[in-house]
N, C-alpha and C positions, 0 to 999 in steps of 0.2 A: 607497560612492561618493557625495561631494558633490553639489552642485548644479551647483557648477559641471564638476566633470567633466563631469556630465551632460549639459552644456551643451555643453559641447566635443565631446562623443561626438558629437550629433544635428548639425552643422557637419562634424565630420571624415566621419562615415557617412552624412549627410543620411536621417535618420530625419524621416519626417513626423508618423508617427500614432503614439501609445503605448497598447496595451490595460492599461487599467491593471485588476487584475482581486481575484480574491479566493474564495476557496470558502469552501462550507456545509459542512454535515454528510456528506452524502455523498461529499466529494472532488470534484465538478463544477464544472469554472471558470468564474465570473461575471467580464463586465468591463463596461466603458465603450471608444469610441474618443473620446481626447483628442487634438487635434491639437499637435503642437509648440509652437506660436505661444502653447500657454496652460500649457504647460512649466513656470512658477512658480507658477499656482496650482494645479494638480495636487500640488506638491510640500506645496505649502504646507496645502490643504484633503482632498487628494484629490477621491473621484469620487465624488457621491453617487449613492446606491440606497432603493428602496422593499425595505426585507429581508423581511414579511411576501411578496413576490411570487417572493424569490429562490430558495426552499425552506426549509430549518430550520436557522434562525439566530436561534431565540428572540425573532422576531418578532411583530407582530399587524400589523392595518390599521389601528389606531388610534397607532401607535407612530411618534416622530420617524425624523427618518431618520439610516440610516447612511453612513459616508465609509470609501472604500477608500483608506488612506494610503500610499503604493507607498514600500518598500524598495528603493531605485535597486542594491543590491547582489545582488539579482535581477535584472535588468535581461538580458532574453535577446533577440537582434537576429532577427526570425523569417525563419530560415534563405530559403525560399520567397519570402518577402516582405519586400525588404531596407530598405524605405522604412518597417520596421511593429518597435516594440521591445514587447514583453510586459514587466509589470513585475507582481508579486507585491505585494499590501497587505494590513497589518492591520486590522482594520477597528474605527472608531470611533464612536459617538455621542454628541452632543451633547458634544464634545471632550476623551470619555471611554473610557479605551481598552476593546472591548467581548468581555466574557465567553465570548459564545457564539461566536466565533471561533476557529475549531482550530488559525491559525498563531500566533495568540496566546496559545495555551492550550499550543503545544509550544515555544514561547518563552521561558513560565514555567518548566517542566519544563527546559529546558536552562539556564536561568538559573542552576536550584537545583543541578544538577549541577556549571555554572562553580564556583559558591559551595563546593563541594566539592572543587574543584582539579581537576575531569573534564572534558570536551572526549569527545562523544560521537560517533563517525563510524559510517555509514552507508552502505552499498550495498544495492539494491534488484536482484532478478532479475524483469523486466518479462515477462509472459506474457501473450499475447494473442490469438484466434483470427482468421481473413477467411475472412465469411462474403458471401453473394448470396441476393436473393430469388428463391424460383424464381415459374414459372407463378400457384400459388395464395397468391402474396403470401406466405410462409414463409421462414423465412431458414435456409442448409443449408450449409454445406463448399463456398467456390464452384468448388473443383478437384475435378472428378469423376473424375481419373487419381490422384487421392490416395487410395490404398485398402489399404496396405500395412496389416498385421498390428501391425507395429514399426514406424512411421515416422521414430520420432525421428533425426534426423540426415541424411534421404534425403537423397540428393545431387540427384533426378532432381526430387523437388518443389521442396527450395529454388532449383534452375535455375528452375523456373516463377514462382517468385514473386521468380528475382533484383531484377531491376528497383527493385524496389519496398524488398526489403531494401539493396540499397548505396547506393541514395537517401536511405534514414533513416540510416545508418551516415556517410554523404558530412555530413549533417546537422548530426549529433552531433559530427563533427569540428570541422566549424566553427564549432559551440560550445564548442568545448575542455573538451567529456565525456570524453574519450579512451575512447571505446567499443573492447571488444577483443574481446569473444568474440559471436558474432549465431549462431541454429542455427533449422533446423524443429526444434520440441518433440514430445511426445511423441504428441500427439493428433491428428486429422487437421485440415491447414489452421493448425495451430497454430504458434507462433512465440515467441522470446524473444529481448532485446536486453538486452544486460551493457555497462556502462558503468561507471566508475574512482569508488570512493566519494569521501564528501565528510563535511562536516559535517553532521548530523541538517538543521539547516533547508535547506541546499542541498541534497540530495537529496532532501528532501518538494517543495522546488520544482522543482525538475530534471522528477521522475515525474508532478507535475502536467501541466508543458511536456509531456512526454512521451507523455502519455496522447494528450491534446489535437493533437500534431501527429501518430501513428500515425493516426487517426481522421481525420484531413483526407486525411492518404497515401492511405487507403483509400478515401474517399470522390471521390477525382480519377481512380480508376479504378475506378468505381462498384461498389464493395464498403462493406461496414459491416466493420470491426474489433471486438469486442467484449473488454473482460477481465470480464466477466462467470462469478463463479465455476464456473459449472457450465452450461454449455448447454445440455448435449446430454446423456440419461442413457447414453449407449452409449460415449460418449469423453470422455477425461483435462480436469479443469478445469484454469481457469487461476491459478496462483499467485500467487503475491510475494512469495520469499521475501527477509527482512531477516539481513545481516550485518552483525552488530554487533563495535564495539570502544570499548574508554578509552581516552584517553590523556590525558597530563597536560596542564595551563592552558594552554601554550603549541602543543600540539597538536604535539611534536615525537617523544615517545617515548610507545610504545604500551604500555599498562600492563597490557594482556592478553599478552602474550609473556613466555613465558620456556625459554627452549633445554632448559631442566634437565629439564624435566619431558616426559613421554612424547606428552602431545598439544599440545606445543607451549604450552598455557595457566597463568597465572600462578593466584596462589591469588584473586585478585581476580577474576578472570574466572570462576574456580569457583562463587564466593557471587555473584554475579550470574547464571550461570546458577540458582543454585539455586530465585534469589529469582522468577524467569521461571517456573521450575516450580510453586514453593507458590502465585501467582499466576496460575499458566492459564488458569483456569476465568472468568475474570475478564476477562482477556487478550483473549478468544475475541471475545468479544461486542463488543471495538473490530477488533480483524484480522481479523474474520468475522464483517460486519457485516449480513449479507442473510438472510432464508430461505432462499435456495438455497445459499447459505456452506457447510450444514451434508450437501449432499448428494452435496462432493466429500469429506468427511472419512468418507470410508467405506473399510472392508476390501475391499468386490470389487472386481478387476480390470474397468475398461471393454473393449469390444470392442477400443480403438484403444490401443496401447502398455500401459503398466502405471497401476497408482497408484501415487504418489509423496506423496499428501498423510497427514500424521500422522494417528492417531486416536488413540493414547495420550499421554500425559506423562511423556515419559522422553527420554533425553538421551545421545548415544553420539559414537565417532570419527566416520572417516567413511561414517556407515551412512546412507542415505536412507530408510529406514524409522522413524527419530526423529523427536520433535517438533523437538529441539535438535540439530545437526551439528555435528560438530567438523570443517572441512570445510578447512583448512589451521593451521599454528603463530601463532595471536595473533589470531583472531576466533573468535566462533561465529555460526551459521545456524540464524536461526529459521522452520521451514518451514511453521507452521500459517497463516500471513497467506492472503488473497487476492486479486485482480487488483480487486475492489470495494473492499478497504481504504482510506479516506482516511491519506496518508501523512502527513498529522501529527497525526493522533492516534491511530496505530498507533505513531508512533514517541515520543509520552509516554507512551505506560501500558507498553509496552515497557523505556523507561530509568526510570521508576519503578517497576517491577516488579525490576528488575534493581539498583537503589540501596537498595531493601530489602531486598534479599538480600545485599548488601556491610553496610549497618550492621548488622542483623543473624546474621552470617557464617554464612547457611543454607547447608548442605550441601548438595551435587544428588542424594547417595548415588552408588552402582555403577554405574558407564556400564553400556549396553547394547549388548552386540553380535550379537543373533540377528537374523532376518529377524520381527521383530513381527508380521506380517499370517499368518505362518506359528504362530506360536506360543499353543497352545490358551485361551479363557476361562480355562480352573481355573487352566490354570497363570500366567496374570497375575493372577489374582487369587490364587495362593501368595504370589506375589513382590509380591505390596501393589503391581501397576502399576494405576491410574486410567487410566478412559479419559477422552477430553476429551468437553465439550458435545453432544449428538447432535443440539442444535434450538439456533434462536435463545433460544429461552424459555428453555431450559435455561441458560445461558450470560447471558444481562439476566439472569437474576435471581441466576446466581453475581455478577454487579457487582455488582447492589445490596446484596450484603453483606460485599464486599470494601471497607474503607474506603482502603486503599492506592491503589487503583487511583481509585477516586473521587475522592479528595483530588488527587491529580495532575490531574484533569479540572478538577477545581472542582467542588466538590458540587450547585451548582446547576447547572452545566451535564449533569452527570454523572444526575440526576436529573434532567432534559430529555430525554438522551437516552435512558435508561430509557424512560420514557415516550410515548417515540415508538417505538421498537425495540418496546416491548410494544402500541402501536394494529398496526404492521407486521404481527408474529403475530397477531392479531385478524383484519385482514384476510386474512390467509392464509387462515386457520383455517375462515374464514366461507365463501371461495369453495371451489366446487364443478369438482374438476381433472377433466380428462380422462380420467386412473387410473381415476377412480370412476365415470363412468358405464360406461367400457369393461368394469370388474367387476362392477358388481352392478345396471347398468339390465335385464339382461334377464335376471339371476335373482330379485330381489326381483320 
């Protein structure tokens, strides 16, 4: 989108204020409010920021500043608030475009793929919980009628939280998401919104919008929403899982389809899953990016519904028990992601994962179609099946010796984030949980 479109838009819709905005490392949206009236130099300079304050974006306090340059082809009118347009920016300093920036760094990674004749698209399944503090300041499942066994899909809880779901759906329309599928998920209070893929950077911006405007939802009818992987140790975390496809330059035929074959997938979508697989362990550590990431990738059932999150490295039809689904003819579904994933750089080391697996034409080997969670240690360990990452540590330190995966990041960035993802475990490591005094204060 021009300028001067842009110009015409804020005239035709009377937009007064534009958040012109930008994320860090963890996926959280930073902006400014710029009013209309300075419309040209936003365009021109962007918005500055002190980034040492904004979280980890390879800053200090001694460091010039940075400029959010807004991409007017983001440009989303905020549904709620029609006088108000969000705009997505790359961020710059000293008029230089800046490394530790993740839309920037999935910019590069789709650029390399253009240069390949690929067009990467994207759909994200949004998973979310509504939670309420209670009495002792804790925050708990705010529907206390939500107590089924199996909730997924109840009819009688998503009545309770209608309201609130066809207002985000009412939303998305008028975004021209074309959201089609909305459901209670499996956990209690828990939820997810499907919306129509796009291009990798449209949909990293889309799920950013998205996160952001659930959380307001929630917040006007004094709830917290959280995608926080793992809440609750008794009920199902929250996901995000990525459907990916190729298609070619012009973005009009999908180069993952092909009718001939049995699941629908071409031989190209083959070696890009494969390359997703020799890559995993690597993978993890950007799509599960938290210490708690690693404590829904577990075998046991939670109280509330089932697990659905992967724990090994293996790839089937349509089994939810995989790390990879084959989940209709001409994408695959990657299920290890979570609701903390920053989406674009979940969705580089994803399509660089998957681009090494096409030039290198890695095999994914034997689909798997058994129930995984069912099927004994020995016997995945006969069948050469790996489990993935059990910790964060486990997984940093499979990056850092993945150069694939790094090199997509930028090795310096990639090597920052190391580094911080390893003070995270430190700090983990160091505090003293609740688990442990309730075990051993009053036996030691």
């Amino acid at each position: 989108m021009t300028i001067e479109q842009v110009k015409r838009l804020v005239e035709e819709r009377g937009i007064e204020f534009f958040l012109c905005s930008f994320v860090e490392m963890s996926g959280a949206p930073k902006a400014k409010v710029i009013p209309s009236t300075h419309l040209e130099d936003m365009a021109e300079a962007g918005a500055g920021f002190g980034g040492f304050a904004a979280g980890e974006i390879g800053q200090y306090p001694h460091d010039p500043e940075m400029a959010s340059i807004p991409d007017f082809n983001s440009l989303t009118i905020v549904p709620w608030r029609d006088n108000i347009a969000w705009v997505a920016g790359d961020m710059s300093v000293e008029g230089k475009s800046w490394h530790y920036c993740p839309r920037t760094i999935l910019r590069r990674q789709l650029a390399a793929a253009k240069a390949k004749g690929y067009v990467f698209n994207v759909g994200i399944e949004a998973e979310f919980m509504l939670l309420k503090q209670d009495e002792s300041g804790a925050y708990a499942p705010w529907d206390k009628l939500d107590t089924l066994d199996k909730p997924c899909y109840d009819l009688r809880a998503l009545h309770r939280n209608l309201d609130m779901m066809t207002t985000l759906i009412k939303y998305m329309q008028a975004l021209g998401w074309e959201p089609y599928a909305n459901d209670h998920e499996d956990g209690t209070c828990q939820f997810e919104a499907n919306w129509t893929y796009s291009d990798a950077l449209t949909t990293a911006d889309r799920h950013t919008f998205f996160k952001w405007m659930v959380k307001t939802l929630a917040e006007e009818r004094g709830l917290l929403a959280t995608f926080m992987p793992k809440p609750f140790t008794n009920l199902t975390g929250n996901g995000a899982h990525f459907h990916m496809s190729l298609w070619d330059a012009e973005n009009q035929t999908n180069l993952f389809l092909d009718a001939a074959n049995e699941n629908g997938l071409s031989q190209l979508a083959y070696w890009f899953t494969g390359g997703i697989l020799k890559h995993a362990d690597a993978v993890t550590a950007v799509t599960n990016p938290l210490v708690n990431s690693y404590k829904r990738l577990v075998r046991r059932a939670p109280r509330s519904g089932s697990s659905w999150a992967p724990v090994y490295v293996t790839y089937g039809a349509n089994n939810r028990t995989q790390m990879i689904r084959i989940p209709a003819p001409g994408r695959i579904e990657n299920r290890l992601g979570d609701g903390a994933a920053n989406p674009y750089l979940a969705a580089t080391v994803l399509l660089a994962a998957g681009l090494a697996g096409i030039e290198n034409q890695i095999d994914p080997g034997v689909q798997n179609e058994d129930n995984l969670y069912e099927v004994s240690e020995a016997e995945l360990q006969r069948r050469g099946i790996n489990s993935l990452p059990a910790t964060l540590s486990e997984a940093t330190d499979a990056l850092a010796q993945d150069e694939v995966i790094k090199n997509a990041l930028g090795t310096t960035y990639a090597d920052y984030y190391i580094q911080v993802k390893r003070e995270e475990w430190r700090d983990y490591h160091l505090s003293v949980s609740r688990w442990e005094t309730d075990k051993y204060l009053e036996v030691y």
